[in-house]
C-alpha positions, 0 to 999 in steps of 0.5 A: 500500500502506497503511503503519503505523508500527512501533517496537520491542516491536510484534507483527507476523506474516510475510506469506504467501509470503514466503521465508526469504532464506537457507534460501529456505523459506515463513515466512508466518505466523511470528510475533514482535516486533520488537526493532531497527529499522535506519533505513537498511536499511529492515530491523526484526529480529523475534524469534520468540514462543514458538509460532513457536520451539515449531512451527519444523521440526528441521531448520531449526534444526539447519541454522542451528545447523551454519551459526552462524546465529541461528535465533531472530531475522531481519531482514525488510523492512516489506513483508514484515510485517504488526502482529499480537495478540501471543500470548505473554510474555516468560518463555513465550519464554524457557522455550522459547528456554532448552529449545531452546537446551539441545536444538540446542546439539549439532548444531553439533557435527557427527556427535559432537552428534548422538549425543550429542542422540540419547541426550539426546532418551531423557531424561525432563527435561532435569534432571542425574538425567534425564541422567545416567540415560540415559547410564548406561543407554546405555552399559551397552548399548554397552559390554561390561565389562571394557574397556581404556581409559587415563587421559586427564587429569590426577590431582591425587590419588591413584597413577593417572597420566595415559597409565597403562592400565587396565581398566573393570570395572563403573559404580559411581555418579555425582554432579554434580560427577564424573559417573559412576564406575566401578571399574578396576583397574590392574594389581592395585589396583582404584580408582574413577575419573570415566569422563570421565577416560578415554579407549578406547585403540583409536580403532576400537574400537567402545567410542572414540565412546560414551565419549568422546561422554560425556565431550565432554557431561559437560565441556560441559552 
């Protein structure tokens, strides 16, 4: 077999019926670049181009994702690739690096990412206006108002304090630093308040998970 020698930055592209070694699927014909050589290993690390993150199958990801494993590079051994005409740049694989990124960070989650994922996945953008509307939009459908609830973190301002029960009357607006808010009333003064500073009292009450998936989004995007 005729050998040729590879440095770092080098195109290159899996040889067909060559097997993932952990998920033991087919990555002939994945492409990238290599970006370290481990001299002892006999092992280079490929980093995926853009077209191979773009057409990689969902559900590889999510499960790299569930397993903390990086799904955007592998180390493979000489015999298992061959050079190839690079077919991107730098800032194409960052562009969809950085979306995907942003799309698959809610599957190591478990259940609670995917349904945060499956209203994410209805927004235009992944733009906060986008974002926002959509969980305004969602939960408008899963929640019938009014709604108990309790207020689940601290108030530095203001009368309303943690652990008091409230009722969630109607969504008023939202912003990038408070998200949405809504309308409460507590006993009989009525506030406005974060619905991430809410918690449902029930937790089997159908109204707990979208909620507090909203909540686990908003503190983490």
């Amino acid at each position: 077999m005729k050998k040729f020698i590879m440095k770092a930055g080098d195109s290159v592209v899996v040889k067909s019926g060559t097997k993932d070694p952990d998920l033991e699927i087919d990555i002939g014909g994945w492409q990238g670049r290599i970006v370290e050589i481990d001299k002892n290993q006999k092992t280079f690390l490929i980093e995926w181009d853009s077209h191979t993150l773009k057409h990689m199958p969902s559900e590889v990801i999510e499960q790299c994702e569930a397993m903390n494993w990086d799904w955007e590079r592998m180390y493979l051994y000489q015999e298992d690739i061959d050079p190839a005409d690079p077919r991107d740049n730098n800032e194409d694989r960052e562009n969809i690096s950085s979306h995907l990124n942003n799309k698959y960070f809610w599957a190591g989650l478990g259940e609670e990412g995917k349904r945060i994922l499956n209203v994410l996945e209805k927004a235009k953008s992944e733009d906060d206006i986008d974002a926002f509307d959509v969980w305004e939009r969602h939960l408008k459908e899963v929640l019938e108002l009014p709604f108990e609830a309790v207020v689940s973190e601290f108030q530095e301002k203001g009368p309303l304090q943690q652990g008091e029960k409230v009722k969630v009357h109607a969504f008023e607006s939202w912003d990038d630093l408070y998200g949405i808010i809504v309308s409460i009333h507590a006993g009989r003064r009525k506030y406005a308040i974060p619905l991430c500073d809410l918690e449902v009292i029930d937790r089997t009450n159908s109204y707990y998970e979208p909620v507090k998936d909203y909540a686990v989004w908003f503190a983490t995007r």
